[in-house]
VEXDREN-2710 file (C-alpha; in Angstrom, 1 decimal):
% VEXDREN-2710
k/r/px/py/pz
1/UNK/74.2/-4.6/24.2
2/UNK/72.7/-1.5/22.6
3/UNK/71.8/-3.7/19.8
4/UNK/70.1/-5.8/22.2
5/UNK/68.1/-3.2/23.7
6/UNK/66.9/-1.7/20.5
7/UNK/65.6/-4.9/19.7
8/UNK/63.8/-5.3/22.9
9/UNK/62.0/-2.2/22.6
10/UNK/60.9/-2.6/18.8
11/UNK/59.5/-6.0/20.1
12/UNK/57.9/-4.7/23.0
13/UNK/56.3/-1.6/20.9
14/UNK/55.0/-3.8/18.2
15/UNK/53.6/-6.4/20.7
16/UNK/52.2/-3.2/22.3
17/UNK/50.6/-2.3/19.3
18/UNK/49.1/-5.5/18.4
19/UNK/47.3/-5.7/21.7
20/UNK/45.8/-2.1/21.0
21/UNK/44.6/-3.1/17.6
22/UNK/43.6/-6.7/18.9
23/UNK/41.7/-4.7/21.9
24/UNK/40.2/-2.3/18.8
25/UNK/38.8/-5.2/17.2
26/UNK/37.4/-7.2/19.9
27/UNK/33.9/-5.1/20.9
28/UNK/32.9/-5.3/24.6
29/UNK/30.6/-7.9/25.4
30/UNK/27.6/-7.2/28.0
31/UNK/26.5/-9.3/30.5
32/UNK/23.5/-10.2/30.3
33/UNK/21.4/-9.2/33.5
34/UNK/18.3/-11.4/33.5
35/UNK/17.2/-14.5/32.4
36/UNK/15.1/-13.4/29.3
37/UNK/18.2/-10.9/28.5
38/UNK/19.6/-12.7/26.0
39/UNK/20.3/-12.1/22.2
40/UNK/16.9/-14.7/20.6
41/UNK/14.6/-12.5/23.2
42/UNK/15.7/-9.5/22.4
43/UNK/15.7/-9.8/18.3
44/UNK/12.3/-12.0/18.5
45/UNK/11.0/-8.4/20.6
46/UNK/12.6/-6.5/17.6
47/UNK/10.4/-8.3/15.3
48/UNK/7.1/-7.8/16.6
49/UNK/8.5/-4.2/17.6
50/UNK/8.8/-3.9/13.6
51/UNK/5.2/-5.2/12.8
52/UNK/4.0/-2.2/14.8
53/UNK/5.9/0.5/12.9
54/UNK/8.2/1.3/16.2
55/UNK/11.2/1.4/14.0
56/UNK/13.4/3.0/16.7
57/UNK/12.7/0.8/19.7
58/UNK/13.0/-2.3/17.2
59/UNK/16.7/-0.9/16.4
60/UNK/17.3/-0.9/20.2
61/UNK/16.2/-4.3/21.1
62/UNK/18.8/-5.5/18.0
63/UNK/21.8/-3.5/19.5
64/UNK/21.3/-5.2/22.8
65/UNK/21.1/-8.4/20.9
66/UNK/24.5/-7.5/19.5
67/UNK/26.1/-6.2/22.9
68/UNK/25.4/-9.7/24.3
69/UNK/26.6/-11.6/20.6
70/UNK/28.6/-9.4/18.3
71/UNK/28.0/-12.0/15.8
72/UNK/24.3/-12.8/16.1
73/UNK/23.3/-12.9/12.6
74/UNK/19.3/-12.5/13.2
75/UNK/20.2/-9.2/15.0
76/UNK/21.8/-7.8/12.2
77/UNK/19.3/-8.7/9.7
78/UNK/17.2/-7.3/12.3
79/UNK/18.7/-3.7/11.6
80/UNK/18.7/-3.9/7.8
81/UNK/15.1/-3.9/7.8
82/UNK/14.8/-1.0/10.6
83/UNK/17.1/1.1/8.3
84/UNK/15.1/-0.3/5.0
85/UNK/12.4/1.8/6.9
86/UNK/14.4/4.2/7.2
87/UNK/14.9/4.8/4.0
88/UNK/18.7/4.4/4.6
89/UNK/19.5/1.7/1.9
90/UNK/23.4/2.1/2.3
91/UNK/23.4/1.2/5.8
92/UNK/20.7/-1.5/5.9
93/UNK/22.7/-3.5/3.2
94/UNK/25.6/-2.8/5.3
95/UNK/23.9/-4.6/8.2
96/UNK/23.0/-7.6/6.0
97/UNK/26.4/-8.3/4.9
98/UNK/27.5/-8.5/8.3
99/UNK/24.0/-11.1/9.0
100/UNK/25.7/-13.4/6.0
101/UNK/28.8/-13.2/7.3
102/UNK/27.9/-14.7/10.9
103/UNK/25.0/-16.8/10.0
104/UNK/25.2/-20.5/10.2
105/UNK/22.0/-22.2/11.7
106/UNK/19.0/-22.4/9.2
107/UNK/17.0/-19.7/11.3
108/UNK/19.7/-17.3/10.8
109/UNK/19.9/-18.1/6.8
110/UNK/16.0/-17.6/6.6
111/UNK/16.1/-14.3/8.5
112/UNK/18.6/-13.2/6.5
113/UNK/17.1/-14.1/3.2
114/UNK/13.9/-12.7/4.1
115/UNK/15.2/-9.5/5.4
116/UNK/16.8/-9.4/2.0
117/UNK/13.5/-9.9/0.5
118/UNK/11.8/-7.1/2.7
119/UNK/14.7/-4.7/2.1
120/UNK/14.9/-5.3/-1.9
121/UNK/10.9/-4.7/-1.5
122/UNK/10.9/-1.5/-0.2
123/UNK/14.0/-0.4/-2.0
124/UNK/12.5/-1.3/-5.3
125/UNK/15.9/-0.5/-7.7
126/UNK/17.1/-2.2/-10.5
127/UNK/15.9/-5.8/-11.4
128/UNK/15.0/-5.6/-7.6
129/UNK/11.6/-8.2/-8.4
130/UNK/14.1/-10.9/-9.8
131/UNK/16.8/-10.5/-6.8
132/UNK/13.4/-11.1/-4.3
133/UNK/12.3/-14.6/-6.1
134/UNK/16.1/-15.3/-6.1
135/UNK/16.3/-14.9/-2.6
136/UNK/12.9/-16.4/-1.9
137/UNK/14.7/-19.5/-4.0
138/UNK/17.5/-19.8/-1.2
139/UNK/15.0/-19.7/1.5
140/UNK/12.4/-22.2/1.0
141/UNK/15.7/-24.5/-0.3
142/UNK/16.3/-24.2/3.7
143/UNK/12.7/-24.7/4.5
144/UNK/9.8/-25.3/2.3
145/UNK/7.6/-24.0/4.4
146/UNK/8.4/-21.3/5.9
147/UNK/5.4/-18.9/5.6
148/UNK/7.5/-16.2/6.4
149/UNK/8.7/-16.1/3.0
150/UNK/5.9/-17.0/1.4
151/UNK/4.2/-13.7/3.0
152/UNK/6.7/-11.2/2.0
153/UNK/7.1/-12.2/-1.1
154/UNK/3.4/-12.4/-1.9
155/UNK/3.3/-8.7/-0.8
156/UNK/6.4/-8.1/-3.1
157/UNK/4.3/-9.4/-6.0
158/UNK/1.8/-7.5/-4.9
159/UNK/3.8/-4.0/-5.4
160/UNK/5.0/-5.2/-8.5
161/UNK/1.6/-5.6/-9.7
162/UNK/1.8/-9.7/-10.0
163/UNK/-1.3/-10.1/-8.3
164/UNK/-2.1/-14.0/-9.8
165/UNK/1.8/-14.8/-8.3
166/UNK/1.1/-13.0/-4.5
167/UNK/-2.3/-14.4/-4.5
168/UNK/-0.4/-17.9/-5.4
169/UNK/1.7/-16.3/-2.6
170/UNK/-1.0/-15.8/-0.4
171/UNK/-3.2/-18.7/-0.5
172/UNK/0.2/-20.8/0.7
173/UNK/0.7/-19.0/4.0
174/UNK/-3.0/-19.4/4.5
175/UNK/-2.2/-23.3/4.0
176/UNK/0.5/-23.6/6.0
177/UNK/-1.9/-21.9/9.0
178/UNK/1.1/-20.4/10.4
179/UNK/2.7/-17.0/11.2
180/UNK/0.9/-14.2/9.0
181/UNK/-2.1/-16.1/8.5
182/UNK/-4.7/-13.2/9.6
183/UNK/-2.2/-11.1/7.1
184/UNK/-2.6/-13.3/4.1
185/UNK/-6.3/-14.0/4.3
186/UNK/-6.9/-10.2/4.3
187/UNK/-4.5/-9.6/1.6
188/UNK/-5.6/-12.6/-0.4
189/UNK/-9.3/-11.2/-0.4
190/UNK/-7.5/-7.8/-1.7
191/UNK/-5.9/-9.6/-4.5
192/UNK/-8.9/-11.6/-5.8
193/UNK/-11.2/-8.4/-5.7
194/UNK/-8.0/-6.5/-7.5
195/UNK/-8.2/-10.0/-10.2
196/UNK/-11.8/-9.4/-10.3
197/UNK/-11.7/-5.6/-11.0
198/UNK/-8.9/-6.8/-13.5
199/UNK/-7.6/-3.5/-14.4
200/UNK/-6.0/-2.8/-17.2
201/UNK/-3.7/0.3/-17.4
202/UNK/-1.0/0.9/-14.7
203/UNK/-3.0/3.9/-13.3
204/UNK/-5.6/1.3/-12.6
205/UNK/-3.3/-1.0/-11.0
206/UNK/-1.9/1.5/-8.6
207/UNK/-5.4/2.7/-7.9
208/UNK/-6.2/-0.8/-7.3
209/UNK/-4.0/-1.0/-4.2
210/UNK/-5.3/2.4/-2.7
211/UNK/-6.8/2.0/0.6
212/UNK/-9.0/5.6/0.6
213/UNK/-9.7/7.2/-2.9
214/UNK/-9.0/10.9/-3.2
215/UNK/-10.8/13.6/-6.2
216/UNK/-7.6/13.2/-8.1
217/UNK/-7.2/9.2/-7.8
218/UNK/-11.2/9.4/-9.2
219/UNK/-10.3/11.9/-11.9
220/UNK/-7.4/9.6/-13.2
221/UNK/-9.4/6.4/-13.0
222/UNK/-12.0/7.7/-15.4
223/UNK/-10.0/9.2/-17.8
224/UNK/-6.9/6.8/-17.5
225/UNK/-9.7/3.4/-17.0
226/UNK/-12.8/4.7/-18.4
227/UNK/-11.8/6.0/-21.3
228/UNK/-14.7/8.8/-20.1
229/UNK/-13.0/11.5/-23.1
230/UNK/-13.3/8.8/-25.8
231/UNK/-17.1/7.8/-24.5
232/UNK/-18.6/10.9/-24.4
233/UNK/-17.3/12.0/-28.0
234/UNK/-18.2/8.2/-29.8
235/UNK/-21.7/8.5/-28.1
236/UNK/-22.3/12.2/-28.7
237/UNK/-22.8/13.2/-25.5
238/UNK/-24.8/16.0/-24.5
239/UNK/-25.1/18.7/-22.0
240/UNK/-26.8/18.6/-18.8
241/UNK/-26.9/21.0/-16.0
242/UNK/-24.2/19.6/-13.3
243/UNK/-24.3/22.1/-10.7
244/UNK/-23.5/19.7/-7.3
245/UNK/-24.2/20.0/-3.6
246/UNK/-21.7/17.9/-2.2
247/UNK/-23.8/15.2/0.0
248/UNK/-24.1/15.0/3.4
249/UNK/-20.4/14.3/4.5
250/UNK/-18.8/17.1/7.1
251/UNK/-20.4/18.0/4.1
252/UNK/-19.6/20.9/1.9
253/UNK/-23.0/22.7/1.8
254/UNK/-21.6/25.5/-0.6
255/UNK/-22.7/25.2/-4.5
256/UNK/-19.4/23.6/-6.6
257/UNK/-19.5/25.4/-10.4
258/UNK/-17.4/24.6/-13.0
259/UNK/-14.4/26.5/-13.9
260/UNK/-11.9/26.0/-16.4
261/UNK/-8.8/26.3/-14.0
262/UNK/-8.0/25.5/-10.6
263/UNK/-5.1/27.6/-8.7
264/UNK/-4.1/24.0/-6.6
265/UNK/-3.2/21.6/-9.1
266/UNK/-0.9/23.2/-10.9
267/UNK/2.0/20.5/-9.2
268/UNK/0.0/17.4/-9.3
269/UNK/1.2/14.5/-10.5
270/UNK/-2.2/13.9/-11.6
271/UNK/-2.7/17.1/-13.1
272/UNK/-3.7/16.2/-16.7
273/UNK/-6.1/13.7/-15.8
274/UNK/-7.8/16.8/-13.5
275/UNK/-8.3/19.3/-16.3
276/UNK/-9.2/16.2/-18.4
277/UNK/-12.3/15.8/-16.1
278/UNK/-13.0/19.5/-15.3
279/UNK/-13.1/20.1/-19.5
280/UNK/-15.5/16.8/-19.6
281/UNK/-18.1/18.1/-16.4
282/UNK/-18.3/15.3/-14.3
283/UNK/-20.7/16.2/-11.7
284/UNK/-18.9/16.3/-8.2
285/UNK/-15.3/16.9/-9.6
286/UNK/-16.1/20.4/-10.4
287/UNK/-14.0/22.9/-9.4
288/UNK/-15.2/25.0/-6.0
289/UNK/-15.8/28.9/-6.3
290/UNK/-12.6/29.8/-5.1
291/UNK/-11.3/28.2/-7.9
292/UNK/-9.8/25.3/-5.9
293/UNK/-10.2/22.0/-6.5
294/UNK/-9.0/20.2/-3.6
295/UNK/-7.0/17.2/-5.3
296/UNK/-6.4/15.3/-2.1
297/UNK/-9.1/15.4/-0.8
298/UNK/-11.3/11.7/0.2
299/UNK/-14.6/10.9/-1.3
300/UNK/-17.2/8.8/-0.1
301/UNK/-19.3/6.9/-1.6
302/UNK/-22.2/9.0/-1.4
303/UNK/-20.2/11.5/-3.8
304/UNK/-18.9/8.2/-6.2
305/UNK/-22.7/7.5/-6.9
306/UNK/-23.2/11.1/-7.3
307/UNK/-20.4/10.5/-10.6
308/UNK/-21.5/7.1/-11.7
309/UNK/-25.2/8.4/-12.2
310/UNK/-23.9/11.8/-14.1
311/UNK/-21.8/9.8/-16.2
312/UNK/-24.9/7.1/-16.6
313/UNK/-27.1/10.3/-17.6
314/UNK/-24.8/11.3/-20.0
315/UNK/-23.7/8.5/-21.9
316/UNK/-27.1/6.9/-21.8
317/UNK/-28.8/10.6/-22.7
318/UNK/-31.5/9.4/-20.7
319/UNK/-32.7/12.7/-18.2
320/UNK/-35.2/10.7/-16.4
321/UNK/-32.6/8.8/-14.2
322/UNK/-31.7/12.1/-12.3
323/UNK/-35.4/12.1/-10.7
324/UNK/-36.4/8.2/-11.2
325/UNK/-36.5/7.3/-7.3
326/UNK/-37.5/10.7/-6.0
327/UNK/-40.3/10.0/-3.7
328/UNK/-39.5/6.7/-3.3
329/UNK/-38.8/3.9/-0.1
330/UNK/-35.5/3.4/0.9
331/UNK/-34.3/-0.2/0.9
332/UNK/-31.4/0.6/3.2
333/UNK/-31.7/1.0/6.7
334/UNK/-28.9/3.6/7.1
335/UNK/-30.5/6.0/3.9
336/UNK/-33.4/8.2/3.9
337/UNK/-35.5/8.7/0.9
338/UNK/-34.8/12.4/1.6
339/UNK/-31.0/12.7/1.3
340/UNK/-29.7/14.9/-1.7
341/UNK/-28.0/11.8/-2.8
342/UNK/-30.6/9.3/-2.3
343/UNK/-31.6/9.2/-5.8
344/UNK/-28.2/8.7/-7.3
345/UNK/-27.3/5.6/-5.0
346/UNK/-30.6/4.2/-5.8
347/UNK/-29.8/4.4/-9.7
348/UNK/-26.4/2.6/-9.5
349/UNK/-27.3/0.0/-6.8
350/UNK/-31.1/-1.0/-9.1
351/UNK/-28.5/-1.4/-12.0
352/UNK/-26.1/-3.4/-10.4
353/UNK/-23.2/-0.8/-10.7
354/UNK/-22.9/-0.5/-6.7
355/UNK/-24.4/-2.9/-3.7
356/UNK/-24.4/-2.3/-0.4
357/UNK/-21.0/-2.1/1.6
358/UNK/-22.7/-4.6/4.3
359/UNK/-24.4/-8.1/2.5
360/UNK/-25.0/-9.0/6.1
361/UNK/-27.0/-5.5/7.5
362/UNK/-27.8/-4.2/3.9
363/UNK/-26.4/-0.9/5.0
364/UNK/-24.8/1.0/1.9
365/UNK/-22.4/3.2/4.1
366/UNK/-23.1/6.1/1.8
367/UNK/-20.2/8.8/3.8
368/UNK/-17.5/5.5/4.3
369/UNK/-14.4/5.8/2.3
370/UNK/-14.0/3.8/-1.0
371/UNK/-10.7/2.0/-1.8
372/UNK/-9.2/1.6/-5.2
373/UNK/-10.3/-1.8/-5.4
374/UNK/-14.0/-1.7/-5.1
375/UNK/-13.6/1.7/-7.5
376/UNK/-12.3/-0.5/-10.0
377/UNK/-15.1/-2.6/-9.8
378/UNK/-17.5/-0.3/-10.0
379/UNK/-16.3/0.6/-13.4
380/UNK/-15.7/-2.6/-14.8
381/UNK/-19.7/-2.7/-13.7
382/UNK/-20.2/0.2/-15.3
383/UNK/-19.1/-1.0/-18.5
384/UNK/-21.1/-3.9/-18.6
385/UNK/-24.5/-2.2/-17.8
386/UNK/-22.8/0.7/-21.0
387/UNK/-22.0/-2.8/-23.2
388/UNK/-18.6/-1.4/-23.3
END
C-alpha cells in the first residue's frame, strides 16, 4: 500500500509539473477587441509606422500582432527591422529566426526575406552584399514581381556603391508601377546623376550619396576627386590674393584669412584632406580668425562658385575672370548684379561648369544647399572646360 501511494504521488507531481511547464510554454492569447484588431492590421500599421521613422510605435503595433498570433510570422519580421533600427543586431536576427520558423504562406516568406534584406543592409558585416542578392534570389523565386524587393535591394546596391545594379534595381519597381514607385523614380534620378558624375575614388562615391555638402566633404572632394595638389604643381600655379567675404548666406560678414592650423579639426576624419586645402588656398575654405575652421559646417552654392572660380583663376592664371562680369546684367531673376558673389556664379555658369538649379524659372538658388551629387558634376565639368 505505501508502495502504492508513493507511486501515486510521483505521478501526480510529475503530471503536476508538466502542466506548469506546458502552461510556461503556451503564451496568453488576447482577444481581439474590434474588428480591425487583428494580427494583418496591426503588422500592415507597423509598416507604414516604419516608413515614417516611428520605430517605437511600429514595435508596438507588432507585439499586439503577436498577443493575438504568437506565430504570425510577418509580425516578427516586423520587429527585426524595428530593432535593425535600433542598431540591436542580436535581437533583430533573433526575431527573424522566429519569422522563418512560423512562416508558411508566400506573403509571410516575402516579408521575411525582405526584412532579411533590410536588416543585412543596415547591418552591413561580412559578405553582407552577397547574403542580400541571395535573399533577393529566394524572394522573387516566390514572386517575380514583387517590387518590394526590388526596392530594397536597389537601395542596398546603392550603399554598396553598385549604382548601374540599383538603378537596374530601380527602373524595375518603376515598371512594375507598384508599391515604392514615387521612392524609385526619385532614387533612380539620384543614381543616373551619380552615373553621370561617374566618380571615381571611394571618397567620391560616398560624397556622391550626400544629401547637403559640408566645408570638409568640399575639402575632400578636391583633393581626394580633383586631384587640386597635383593641378596646381603640373600647371605652376601662382599666387593670388584669396582674402573671402563669405556671400550673402546668414552670412558670415567677418573677413576669413588663411592660417596654417585650425584648433577644430584636429579629430576629423577628414582632417588630412583639410590641411591639404588650407596649405593649397582655396578661396572660401580658409581658416576664420579665431583659427577655426568650421568642418561641418553647409555650403551653398553661392560659396561653391566662389571655389570653382578661384580654382578657375589659378589653374588657368588668367586674373581677369575675378572682375569679368562686374557691372554687368543679371540673367537670373533671383541674383543681383551687385551681390559679392555675382561675378563668380556668372564665371562658372557662362562656361558651362554650373547652370541654374531651376531649368523651368532660371533661378540659380545661389544660398540653397548642394548635394554630393550635383558637386560631382560640377567637377567632372570642371575638368572638361581644364582639358583634364
Amino acid at each position: 500500500m505505501r508502495g502504492n501511494k508513493r507511486s501515486w504521488v510521483g505521478a501526480l507531481a510529475v503530471l503536476a509539473l508538466f502542466l506548469v511547464v506546458s502552461c510556461a510554454k503556451e503564451p496568453q492569447i488576447r482577444k481581439p477587441v474590434g474588428a480591425m484588431d487583428t494580427p494583418s492590421h496591426h503588422v500592415l500599421t507597423g509598416l507604414r509606422l516604419l516608413e515614417q521613422d516611428r520605430y517605437d510605435d511600429a514595435e508596438r503595433e507588432f507585439n499586439l500582432a503577436i498577443e493575438l498570433d504568437p506565430k504570425y510570422s510577418r509580425a516578427y519580421s516586423g520587429l527585426g527591422i524595428v530593432y535593425a533600427m535600433k542598431q540591436d543586431f542580436k535581437t533583430a536576427y533573433a526575431q527573424m529566426g522566429k519569422a522563418e520558423d512560423y512562416m508558411k504562406e508566400n506573403q509571410e516568406k516575402l516579408d521575411y526575406h525582405v526584412g532579411m534584406i533590410r536588416i543585412l543592409s543596415a547591418e552591413r558585416g561580412d559578405d553582407w552584399l552577397d547574403k542580400v542578392e541571395s535573399h533577393f534570389k529566394k524572394a522573387v523565386k516566390v514572386d517575380e514581381n514583387y517590387a518590394t524587393a526590388y526596392y530594397f535591394t536597389g537601395l542596398a546596391y546603392r550603399k554598396a556603391y553598385e549604382f548601374g545594379k540599383a538603378a537596374d534595381m530601380f527602373s524595375k519597381v518603376i515598371e512594375l508601377n507598384g508599391p515604392y514607385v514615387t521612392e524609385a523614380n526619385d532614387e533612380w534620378k539620384l543614381v543616373q546623376k551619380i552615373q553621370r558624375a561617374a566618380p571615381g575614388t571611394i571618397i567620391g562615391k560616398k560624397i556622391a550619396l550626400i544629401d547637403k555638402m559640408t566645408r570638409a566633404d568640399v575639402a575632400a572632394l578636391f583633393i581626394q576627386e580633383l586631384k587640386l595638389q597635383d593641378l596646381y604643381k603640373s600647371r605652376g600655379r601662382k599666387d593670388f590674393d584669396t582674402s573671402f567675404k563669405s556671400p550673402e548666406k546668414k552670412f558670415v560678414t567677418e573677413t576669413i584669412v588663411k592660417m596654417d592650423e585650425a584648433i577644430d579639426i584636429q579629430a576629423h576624419p577628414l582632417r588630412t584632406d583639410i590641411e591639404e586645402v588650407m596649405k593649397i588656398g582655396v578661396r572660401g575654405l580658409e581658416a576664420y580668425p579665431d583659427h577655426t575652421w568650421h568642418p561641418n559646417e553647409l555650403i551653398n552654392r553661392a560659396e561653391y562658385a566662389i571655389m570653382i572660380e578661384d580654382i578657375l583663376i589659378k589653374l588657368t592664371g588668367d586674373e581677369s575672370l575675378a572682375t569679368e562680369f562686374v557691372g554687368s546684367k543679371s540673367p537670373f531673376p533671383d541674383l543681383r548684379g551687385d551681390l559679392p558673389y555675382f561675378n563668380a556664379v556668372m564665371v562658372v555658369t557662362s562656361r558651362g561648369v554650373m547652370e541654374a538649379e531651376s531649368l523651368a524659372t532660371g533661378e540659380f538658388n545661389p544660398l540653397g544647399s548642394i548635394d554630393g551629387a550635383d558637386a560631382l558634376i560640377v567637377i567632372r565639368r570642371l575638368k572638361n572646360v581644364l582639358k583634364i
